[in-house]
C-alpha positions in Angstrom: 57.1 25.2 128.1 60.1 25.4 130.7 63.5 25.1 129.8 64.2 22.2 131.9 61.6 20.2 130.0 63.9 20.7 126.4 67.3 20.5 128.3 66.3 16.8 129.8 64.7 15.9 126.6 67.7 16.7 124.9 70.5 15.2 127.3 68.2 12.0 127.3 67.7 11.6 123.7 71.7 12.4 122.8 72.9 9.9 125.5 70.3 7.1 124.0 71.4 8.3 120.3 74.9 8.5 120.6 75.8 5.6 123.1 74.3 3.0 120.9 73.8 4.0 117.2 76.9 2.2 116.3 75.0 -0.9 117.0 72.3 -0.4 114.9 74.4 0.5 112.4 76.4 -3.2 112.7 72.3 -4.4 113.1 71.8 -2.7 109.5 75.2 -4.1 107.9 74.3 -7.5 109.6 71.1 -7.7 107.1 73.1 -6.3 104.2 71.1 -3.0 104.0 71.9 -0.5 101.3 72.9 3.2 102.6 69.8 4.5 101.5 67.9 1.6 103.0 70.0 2.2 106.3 69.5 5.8 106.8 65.2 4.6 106.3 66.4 2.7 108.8 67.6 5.1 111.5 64.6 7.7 110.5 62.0 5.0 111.0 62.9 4.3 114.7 63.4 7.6 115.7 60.0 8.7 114.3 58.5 5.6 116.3 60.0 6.6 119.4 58.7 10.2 118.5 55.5 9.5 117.4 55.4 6.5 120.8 56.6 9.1 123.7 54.3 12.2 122.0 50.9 9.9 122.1 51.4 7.8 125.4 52.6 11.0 127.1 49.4 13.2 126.3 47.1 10.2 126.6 48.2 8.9 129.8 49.4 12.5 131.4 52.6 10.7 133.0 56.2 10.7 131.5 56.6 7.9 128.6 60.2 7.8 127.0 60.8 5.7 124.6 63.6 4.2 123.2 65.0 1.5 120.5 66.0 -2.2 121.8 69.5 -2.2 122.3 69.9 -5.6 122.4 67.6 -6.2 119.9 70.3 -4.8 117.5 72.7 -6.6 119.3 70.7 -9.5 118.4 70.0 -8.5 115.1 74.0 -7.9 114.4 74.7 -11.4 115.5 72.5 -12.3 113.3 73.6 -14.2 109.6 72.2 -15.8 106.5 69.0 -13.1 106.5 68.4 -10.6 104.4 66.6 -7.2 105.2 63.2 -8.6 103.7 63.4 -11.6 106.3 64.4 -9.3 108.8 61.5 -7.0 108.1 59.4 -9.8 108.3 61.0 -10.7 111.7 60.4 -6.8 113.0 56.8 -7.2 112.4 56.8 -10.4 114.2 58.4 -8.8 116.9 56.1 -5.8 116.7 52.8 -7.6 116.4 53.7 -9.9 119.6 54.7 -7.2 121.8 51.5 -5.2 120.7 49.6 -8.4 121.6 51.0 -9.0 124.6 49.4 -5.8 126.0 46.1 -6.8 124.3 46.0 -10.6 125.5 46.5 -11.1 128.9 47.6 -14.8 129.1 50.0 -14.1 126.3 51.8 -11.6 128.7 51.7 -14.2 131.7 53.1 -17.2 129.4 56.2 -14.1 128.7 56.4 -14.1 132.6 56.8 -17.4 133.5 60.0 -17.3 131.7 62.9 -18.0 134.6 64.5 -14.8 134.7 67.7 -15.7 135.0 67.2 -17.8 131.9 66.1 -14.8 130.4 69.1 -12.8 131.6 71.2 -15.2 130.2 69.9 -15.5 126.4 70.8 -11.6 126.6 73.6 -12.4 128.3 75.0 -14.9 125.6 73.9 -12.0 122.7 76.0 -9.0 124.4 79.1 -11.1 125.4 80.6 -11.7 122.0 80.7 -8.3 121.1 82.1 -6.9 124.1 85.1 -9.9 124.0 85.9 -8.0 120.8 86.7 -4.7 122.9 90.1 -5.7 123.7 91.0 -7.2 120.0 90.0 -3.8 119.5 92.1 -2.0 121.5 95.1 -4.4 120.3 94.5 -3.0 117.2 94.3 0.2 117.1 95.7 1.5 120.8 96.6 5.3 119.9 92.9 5.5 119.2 91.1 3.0 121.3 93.3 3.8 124.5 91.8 7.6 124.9 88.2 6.2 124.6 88.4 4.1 126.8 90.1 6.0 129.2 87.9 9.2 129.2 84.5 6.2 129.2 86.6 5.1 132.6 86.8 8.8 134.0 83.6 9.7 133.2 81.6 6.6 134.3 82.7 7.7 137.8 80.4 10.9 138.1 78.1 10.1 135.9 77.7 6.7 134.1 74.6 7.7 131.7 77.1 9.9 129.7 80.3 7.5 129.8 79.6 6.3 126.1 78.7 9.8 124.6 82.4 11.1 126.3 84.0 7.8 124.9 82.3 8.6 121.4 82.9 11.9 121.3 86.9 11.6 122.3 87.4 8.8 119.6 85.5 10.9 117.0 88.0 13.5 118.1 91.2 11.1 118.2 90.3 9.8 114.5 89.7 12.8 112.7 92.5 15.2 114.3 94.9 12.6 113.7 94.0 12.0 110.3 92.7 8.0 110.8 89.3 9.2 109.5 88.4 12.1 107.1 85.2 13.8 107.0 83.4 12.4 104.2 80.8 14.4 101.7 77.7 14.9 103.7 74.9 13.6 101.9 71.4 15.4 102.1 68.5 15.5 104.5 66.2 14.8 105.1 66.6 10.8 104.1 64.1 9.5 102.1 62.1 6.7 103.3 62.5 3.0 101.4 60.3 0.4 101.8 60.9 -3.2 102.1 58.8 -5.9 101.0 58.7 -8.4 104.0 59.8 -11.9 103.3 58.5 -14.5 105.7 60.4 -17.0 106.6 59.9 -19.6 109.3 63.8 -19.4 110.0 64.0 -15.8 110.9 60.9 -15.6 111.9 61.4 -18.1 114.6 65.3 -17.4 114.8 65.2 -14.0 114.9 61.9 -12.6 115.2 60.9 -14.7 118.5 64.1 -13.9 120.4 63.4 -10.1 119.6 60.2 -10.3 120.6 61.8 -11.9 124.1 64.8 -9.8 125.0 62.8 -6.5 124.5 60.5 -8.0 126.7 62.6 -8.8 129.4 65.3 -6.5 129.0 63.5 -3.5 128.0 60.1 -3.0 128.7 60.2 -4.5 132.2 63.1 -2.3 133.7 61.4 0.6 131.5 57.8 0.1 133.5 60.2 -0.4 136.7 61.9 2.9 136.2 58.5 4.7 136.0 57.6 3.2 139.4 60.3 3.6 140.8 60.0 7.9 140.0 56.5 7.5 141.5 54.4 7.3 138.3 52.3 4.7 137.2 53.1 3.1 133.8 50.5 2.7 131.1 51.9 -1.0 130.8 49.1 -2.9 128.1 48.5 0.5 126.0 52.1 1.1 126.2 52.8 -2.4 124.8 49.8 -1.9 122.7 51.2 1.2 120.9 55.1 0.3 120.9 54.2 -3.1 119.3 51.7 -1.7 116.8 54.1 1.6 115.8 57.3 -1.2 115.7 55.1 -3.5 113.1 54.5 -0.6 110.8 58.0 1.2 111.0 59.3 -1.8 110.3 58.7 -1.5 106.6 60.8 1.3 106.7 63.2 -1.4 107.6 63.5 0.0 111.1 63.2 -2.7 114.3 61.2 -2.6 117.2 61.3 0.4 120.1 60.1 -0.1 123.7 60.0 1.6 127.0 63.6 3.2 128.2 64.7 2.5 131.4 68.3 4.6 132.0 67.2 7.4 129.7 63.8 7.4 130.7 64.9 8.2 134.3 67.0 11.6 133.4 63.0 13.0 132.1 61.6 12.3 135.7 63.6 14.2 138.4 62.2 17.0 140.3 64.8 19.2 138.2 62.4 18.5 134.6 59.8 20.0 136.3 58.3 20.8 140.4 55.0 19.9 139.5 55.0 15.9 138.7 51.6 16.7 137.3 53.1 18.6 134.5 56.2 16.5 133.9 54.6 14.1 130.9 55.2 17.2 129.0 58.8 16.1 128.5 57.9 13.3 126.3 56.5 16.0 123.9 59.9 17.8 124.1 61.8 14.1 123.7 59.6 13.6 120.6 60.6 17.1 118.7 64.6 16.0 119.6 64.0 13.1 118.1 61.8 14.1 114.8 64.9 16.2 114.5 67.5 13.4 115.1 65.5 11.1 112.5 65.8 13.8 109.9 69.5 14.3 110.3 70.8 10.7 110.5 72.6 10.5 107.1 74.6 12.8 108.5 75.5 10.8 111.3 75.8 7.7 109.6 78.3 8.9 107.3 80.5 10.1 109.7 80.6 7.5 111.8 81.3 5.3 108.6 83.9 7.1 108.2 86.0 5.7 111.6 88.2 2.9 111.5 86.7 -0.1 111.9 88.7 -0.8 115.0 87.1 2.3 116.7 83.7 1.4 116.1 84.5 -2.2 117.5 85.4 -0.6 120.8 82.9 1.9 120.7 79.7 -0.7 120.8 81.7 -3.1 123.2 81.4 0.0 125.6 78.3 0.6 125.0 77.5 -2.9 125.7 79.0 -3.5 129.1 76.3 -1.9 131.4 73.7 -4.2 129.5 75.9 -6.9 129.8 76.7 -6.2 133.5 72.9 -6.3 134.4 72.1 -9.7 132.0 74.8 -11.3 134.1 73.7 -10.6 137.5 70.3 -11.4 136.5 71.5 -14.5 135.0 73.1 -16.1 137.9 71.0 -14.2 141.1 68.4 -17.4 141.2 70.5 -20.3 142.4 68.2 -23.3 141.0 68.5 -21.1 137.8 72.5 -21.3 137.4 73.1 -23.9 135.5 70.1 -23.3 132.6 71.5 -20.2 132.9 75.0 -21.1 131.8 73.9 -23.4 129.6 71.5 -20.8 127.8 74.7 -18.2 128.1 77.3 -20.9 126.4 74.7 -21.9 123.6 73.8 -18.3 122.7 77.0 -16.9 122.8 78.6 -19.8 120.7 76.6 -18.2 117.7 76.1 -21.3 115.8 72.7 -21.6 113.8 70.6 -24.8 113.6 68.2 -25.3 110.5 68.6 -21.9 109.6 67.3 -21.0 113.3 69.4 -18.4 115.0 71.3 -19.6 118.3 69.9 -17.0 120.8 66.5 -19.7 120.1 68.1 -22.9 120.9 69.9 -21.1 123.9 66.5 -20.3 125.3 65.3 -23.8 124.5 68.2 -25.5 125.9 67.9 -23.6 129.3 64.3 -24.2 129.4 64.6 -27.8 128.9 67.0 -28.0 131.6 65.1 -26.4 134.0 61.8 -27.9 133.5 64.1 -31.7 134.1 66.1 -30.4 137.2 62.4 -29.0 138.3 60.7 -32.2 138.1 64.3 -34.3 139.3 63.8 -32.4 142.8 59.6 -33.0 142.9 60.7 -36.7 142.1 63.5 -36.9 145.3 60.9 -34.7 147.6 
């Protein structure tokens, strides 16, 4: 196997590990996991994005690279009053709808005639709260914020897929030589796996386990079949939701939530530089898998040093990892102009935070801009 294949694999995997593990830590704390349960955690997704990009890759012969939804932890860490048994319940949920959205074709149509921009903005309202607490952040701490930031700013100019590795790898290096974090005791590896009994309950099932289902939908698997096109491969779209869904539904009793087709990293594995033959270039997603078998077997190492940073640094460190997302669910949000106002609407009620009847607020966002648009839609067919 070339070179090239393990080097892209690599890059890929490290800038989709490193740029947003701190949120699924936050996801894991959000749900009161244990450390051992967190660490399952951590293993479980990366096996399923493994076990996802290795199968779909051979099967299909085209490039599959999967990854974990972003702002599904996002959504998951703004998350309260469940515990990691309803949130299990809630990753099955999520698991078992995207699965069945590749299996049931009007189920995936009803997904698509969701207004995008209302869409956009339900993500939009997830992301926003924790990148406002970037600057609070920075107030905090500035000696070790300020270089992050600074070198995320250089570095996003040539090359904005690394920008959150540099930033986490200069405040890992501002914390510990400075003495603001000491290197803990490493615990062992590999982790092993607990299993959660799910709890379900309608709350987080429809609070949390619906709006999972949605942004990774729309914010993940969509851009991630977009990016394939856009390289000149055709994605595998219902298997691909068919095994995400179905691997996410049974890793999630590892406690892990759901993965889904990458987009950003995806498109580092499909250059001409992976591989001159595009016929032999879904052989990177056997080399992404082995990076990130690896990965899911070391991550109690990871988690306990990144536990060890100040809080402060950790705040910053998701809030930049967040700002692309958030960047993309804004345009989105506002592009349609008959969309603008649900779309605020859905932004303001989402990102307020505030739970109804145990249901979590990125719902009644999504509601609320829905209802909104379906009455401005049938105000114009009334004047016309």
């Amino acid at each position: 196997m070339r070179p090239s294949l393990f080097s892209a694999a690599l890059v890929a995997a490290l800038v989709g590990y490193g740029s947003t593990i701190a949120l699924v830590l936050a996801a894991a704390a959000a749900l009161g996991a244990t450390p051992d349960q967190t660490a399952s955690w951590v293993m479980g997704v990366c096996f399923a994005k493994a076990a996802g990009s290795a199968l779909l890759s051979t099967w299909h012969r085209v490039p599959v690279v999967l990854a974990w939804s972003t702002p599904g932890a996002a959504l998951i860490a703004a998350s309260s009053g469940y515990g990691m048994a309803e949130g299990v319940a809630a990753f099955i949920l999520a698991g078992l709808l995207i699965a069945a959205t590749g299996l049931i074709r009007p189920l995936g149509g009803l997904v698509a005639r969701i207004p995008d921009g209302i869409a956009a903005a339900m993500l939009a309202g997830v992301l926003l709260p924790f990148v406002l607490k970037g600057a609070g952040a920075l107030a905090a701490a500035p000696l070790l914020v300020a270089p992050m930031v600074a070198l995320f700013a250089l570095v996003r100019l040539s090359n904005p897929a690394l920008a959150v590795l540099a930033a986490l790898a200069a405040g890992l290096a501002t914390a510990f030589s400075t003495g603001a974090a000491l290197l803990p005791a490493l615990p062992p590896v590999p982790p092993v796996p607990v299993l959660v009994a799910p709890a379900f309950d309608w709350a987080a099932l429809i609070g949390l386990g619906l709006p999972l289902y949605l942004v990774t939908m729309a914010s993940q698997n969509l851009p991630g079949f977009a990016t394939m096109r856009a390289a000149g491969f055709e994605p595998p779209v219902a298997p691909a939701l068919t095994v995400t869904g179905l691997i996410s539904a049974a890793t999630a009793l590892m406690g892990a939530h759901t993965v889904n087709m990458a987009a950003i990293t995806a498109a580092i594995c499909m250059g001409d530089d992976v591989h001159p033959d595009r016929s032999q270039r879904w052989k990177v997603g056997l080399a992404y898998a082995a990076v990130w078998v690896v990965l899911g077997l070391t991550g109690p190492v990871v988690i306990a040093i990144l536990n060890a940073l100040p809080p402060a640094l950790m705040t910053a460190l998701v809030a930049l990892a967040l700002l692309g997302p958030l960047t993309g669910a804004l345009t989105g949000a506002f592009a349609t102009p008959d969309q603008r106002f649900p779309a605020t609407l859905t932004l303001a009620v989402t990102g307020a935070g505030v739970a109804f009847a145990g249901i979590g607020a990125a719902f009644w966002g999504l509601l609320a801009g829905l209802a909104i648009w379906a009455l401005e839609r049938l105000a114009r067919k009334g004047v016309s």
